[in-house]
N, C-alpha and C positions, 0 to 999 in steps of 0.2 A: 534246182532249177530257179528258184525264185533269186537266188544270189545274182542271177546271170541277166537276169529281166524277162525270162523268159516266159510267156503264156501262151495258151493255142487254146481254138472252140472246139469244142465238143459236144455232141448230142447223142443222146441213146438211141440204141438202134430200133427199140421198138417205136419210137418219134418220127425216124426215120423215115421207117413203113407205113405210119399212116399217114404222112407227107407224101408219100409214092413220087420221092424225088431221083429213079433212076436207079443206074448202075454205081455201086462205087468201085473205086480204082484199090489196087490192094498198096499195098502200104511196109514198107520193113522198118517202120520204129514200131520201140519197146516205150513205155511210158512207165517210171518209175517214181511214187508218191513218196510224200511225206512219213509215211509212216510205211514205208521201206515193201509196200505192195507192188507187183509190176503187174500194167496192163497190158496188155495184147489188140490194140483195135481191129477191127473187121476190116476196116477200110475207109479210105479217105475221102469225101467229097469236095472235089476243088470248083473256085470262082464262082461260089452261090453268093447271088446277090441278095443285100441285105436291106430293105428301106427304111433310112432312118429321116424323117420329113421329107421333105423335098430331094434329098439325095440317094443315091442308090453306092453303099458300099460293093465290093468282092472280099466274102472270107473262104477261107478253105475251113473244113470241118472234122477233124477227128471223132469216128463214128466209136464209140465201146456198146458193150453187152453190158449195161449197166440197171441198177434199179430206178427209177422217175421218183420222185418224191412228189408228193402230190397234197397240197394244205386244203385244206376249208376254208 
């Protein structure tokens, strides 16, 4: 993927949930890592806006079942 320029967002679904941003739309991509893992997402979150200063993007979201990494 990375050869291709390819990126997409993603957020865990437990993030998700306590955003209570909705229903998501199901999804039929496979997501295949680096280190030859595939994901499975839950489902997609399309055209959530995103404020970056004064403007407001739209991204779509790829939702996984993933672990949060969490720093101090």
């Amino acid at each position: 993927m990375c050869d291709l320029g390819v990126s997409f967002s993603r957020m865990p679904y437990s993030i998700f949930q306590k955003l209570g941003l909705g229903e998501l739309q199901t999804t039929p991509i496979s997501l295949q890592f680096i280190d030859d893992s595939v994901k499975y997402p839950l489902g997609i979150l399309e055209n959530f806006p995103i404020q970056v200063g004064d403007f407001y993007v739209h991204d779509d979201f790829i939702i996984l079942d993933m672990v949060v990494d969490v720093y101090a």
